[in-house]
C-alpha positions in Angstrom: 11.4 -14.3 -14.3 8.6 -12.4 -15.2 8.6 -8.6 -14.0 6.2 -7.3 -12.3 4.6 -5.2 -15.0 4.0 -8.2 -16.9 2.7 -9.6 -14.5 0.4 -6.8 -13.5 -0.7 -6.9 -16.5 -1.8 -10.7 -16.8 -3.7 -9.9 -13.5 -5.4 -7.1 -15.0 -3.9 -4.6 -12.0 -4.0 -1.0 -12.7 -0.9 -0.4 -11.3 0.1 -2.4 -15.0 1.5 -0.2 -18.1 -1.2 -0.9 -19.6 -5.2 -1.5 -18.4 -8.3 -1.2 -19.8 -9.6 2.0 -18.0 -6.0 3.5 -17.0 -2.6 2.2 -16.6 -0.9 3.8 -13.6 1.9 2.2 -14.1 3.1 1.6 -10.6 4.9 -1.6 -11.2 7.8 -0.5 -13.0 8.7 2.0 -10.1 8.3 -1.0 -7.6 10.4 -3.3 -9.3 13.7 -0.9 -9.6 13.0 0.5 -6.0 12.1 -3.4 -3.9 12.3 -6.0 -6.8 15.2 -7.1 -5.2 13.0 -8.5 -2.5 10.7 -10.4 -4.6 12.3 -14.0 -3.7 12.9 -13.2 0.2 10.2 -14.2 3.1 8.7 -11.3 3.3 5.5 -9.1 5.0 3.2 -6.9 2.0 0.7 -5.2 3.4 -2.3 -3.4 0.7 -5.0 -0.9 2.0 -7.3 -1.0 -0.3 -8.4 -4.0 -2.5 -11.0 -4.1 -4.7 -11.8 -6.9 -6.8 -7.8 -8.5 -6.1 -6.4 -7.8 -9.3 -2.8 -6.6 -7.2 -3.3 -8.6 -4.9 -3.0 -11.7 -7.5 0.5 -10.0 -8.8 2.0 -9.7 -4.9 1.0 -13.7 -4.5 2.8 -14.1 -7.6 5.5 -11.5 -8.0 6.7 -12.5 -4.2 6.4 -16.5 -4.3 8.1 -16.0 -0.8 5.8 -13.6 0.8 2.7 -13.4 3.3 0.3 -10.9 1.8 -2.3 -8.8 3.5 -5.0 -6.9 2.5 -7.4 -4.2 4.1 -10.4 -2.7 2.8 -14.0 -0.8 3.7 -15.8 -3.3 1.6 -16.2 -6.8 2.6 -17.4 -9.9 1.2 -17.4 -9.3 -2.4 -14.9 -11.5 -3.6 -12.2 -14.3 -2.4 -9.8 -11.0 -1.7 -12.2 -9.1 0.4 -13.5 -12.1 2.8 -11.4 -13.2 6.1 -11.2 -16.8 6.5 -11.0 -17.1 10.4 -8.4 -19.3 11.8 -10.0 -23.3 11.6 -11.6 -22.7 8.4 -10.2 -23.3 5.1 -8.3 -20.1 3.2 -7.8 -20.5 -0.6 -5.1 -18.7 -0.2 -2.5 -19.3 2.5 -0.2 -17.1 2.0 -2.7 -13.9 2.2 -4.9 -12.8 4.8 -7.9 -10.1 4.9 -9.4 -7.7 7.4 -12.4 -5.3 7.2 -11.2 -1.9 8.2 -12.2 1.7 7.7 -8.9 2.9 7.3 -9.6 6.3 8.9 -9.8 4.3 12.2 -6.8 4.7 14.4 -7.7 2.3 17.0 -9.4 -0.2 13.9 -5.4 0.0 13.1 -4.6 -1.4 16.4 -6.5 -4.1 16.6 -5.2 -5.1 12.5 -1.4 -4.8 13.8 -2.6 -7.1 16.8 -3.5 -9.5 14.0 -1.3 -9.3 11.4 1.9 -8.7 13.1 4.2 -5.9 12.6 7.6 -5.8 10.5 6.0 -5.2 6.8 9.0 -4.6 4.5 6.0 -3.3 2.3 3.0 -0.8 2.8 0.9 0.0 -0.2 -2.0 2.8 0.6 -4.5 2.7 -2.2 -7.3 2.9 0.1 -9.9 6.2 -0.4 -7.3 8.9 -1.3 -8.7 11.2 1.0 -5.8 13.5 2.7 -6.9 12.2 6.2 -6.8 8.5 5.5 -3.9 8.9 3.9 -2.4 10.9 6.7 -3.9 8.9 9.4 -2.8 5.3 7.6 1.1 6.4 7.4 1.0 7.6 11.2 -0.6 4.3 12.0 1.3 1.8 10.0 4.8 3.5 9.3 5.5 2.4 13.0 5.0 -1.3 11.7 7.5 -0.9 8.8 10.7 -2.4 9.5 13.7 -0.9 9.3 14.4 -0.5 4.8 11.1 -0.9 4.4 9.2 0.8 1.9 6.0 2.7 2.3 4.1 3.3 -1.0 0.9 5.9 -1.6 -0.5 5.6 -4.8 -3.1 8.0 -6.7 -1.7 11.3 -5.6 -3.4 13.5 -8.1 -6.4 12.7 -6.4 -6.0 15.7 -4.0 -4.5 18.0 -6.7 -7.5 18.1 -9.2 -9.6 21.2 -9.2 -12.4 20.8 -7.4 -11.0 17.6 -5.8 -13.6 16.1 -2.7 -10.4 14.5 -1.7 -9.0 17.2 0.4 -10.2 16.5 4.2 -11.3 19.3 6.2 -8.9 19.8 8.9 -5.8 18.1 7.2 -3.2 19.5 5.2 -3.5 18.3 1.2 -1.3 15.5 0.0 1.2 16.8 -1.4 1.7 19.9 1.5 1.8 16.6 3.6 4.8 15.1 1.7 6.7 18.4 1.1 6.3 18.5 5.1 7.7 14.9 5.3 10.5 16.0 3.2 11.3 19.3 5.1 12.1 17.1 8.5 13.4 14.3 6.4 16.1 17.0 5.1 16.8 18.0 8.9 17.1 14.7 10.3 14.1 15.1 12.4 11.9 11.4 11.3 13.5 8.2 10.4 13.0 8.9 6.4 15.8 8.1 4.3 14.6 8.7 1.0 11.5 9.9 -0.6 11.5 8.8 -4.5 8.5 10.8 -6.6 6.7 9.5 -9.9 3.4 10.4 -11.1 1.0 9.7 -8.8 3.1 7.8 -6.9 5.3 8.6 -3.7 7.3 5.9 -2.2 9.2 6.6 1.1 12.2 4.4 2.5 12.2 4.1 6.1 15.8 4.2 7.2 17.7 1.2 8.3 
């Protein structure tokens, strides 16, 4: 089996080692923390999906798994269009909705569709401190129990002179330390945060 850098990189997803404008390299963090998942029947969720480069590794990292995507933009490519229910999906196994993901009850309305019970979130949506914030209180209710809920880009809110800091919310990474504080006094249902650069993925306790 392939690992999912590899294939990352055959899809040309920046979360690859390598890319040709910047390798995050996200993929080797996901495979030792839920590459144990990747032949089970499981839920991925992505905000955030651009021209499907990721979204093509998920549908072939996880041969098992029902992949969904959410994005602002619509329409621009097989990845960003919904295929209503009657008509035919090129992709069965994945399924996309428009959403603006600084809409709380837009978030509704996508659980009503999609379900609930992700064992995956990915937010790689705008990277502003509010969507971020406002995207884990939505969707960390729909994670099941083990699940693991992933935020990617997290220097975008430590630059200098970031516009990635929303007025009225606290900046990523005072977010996470909060997360962490009540984490460490049993006060949320976090069981483990695990920190790479960039990259913060929280397990959701069993």
């Amino acid at each position: 089996m392939n690992s999912l850098d590899e294939i990352a990189i055959r899809c040309g997803a920046d979360k690859a080692s390598t890319h040709p404008v910047k390798g995050h390299d996200y993929a080797t963090p996901y495979e030792m923390t839920f590459g144990h998942l990747r032949e089970d029947q499981i839920k991925i969720l992505e905000v955030g999906v651009g021209g499907g480069e990721s979204i093509r590794m998920w549908l072939e990292a996880f041969p098992n798994a029902h992949i969904y995507g959410a994005d602002i933009v619509a329409n621009t490519n097989p990845f960003n269009t919904h295929y209503p229910v009657g008509t035919t999906n090129p992709n069965p196994r994945y399924d996309f909705l428009k959403h603006d993901q600084s809409d709380r009850v837009g978030w509704a309305c996508y659980l009503a569709y999609s379900g609930r019970d992700f064992s995956v979130i990915i937010d790689d949506g705008g990277h502003f401190s509010g969507q971020i914030i406002t995207t884990f209180e939505c969707l960390w209710p729909a994670l099941r129990p083990g699940g693991f809920y992933c935020i990617e880009d997290l220097a975008a809110g430590s630059t200098q002179g970031t516009v990635f800091l929303t007025p009225g919310y606290p900046s990523h990474m005072d977010w996470l330390k909060g997360l962490i504080e009540k984490m460490n006094l049993g006060q949320n249902d976090i069981a483990e945060i695990h920190l790479w650069k960039e990259l913060a993925i929280i397990l959701k306790k069993a």
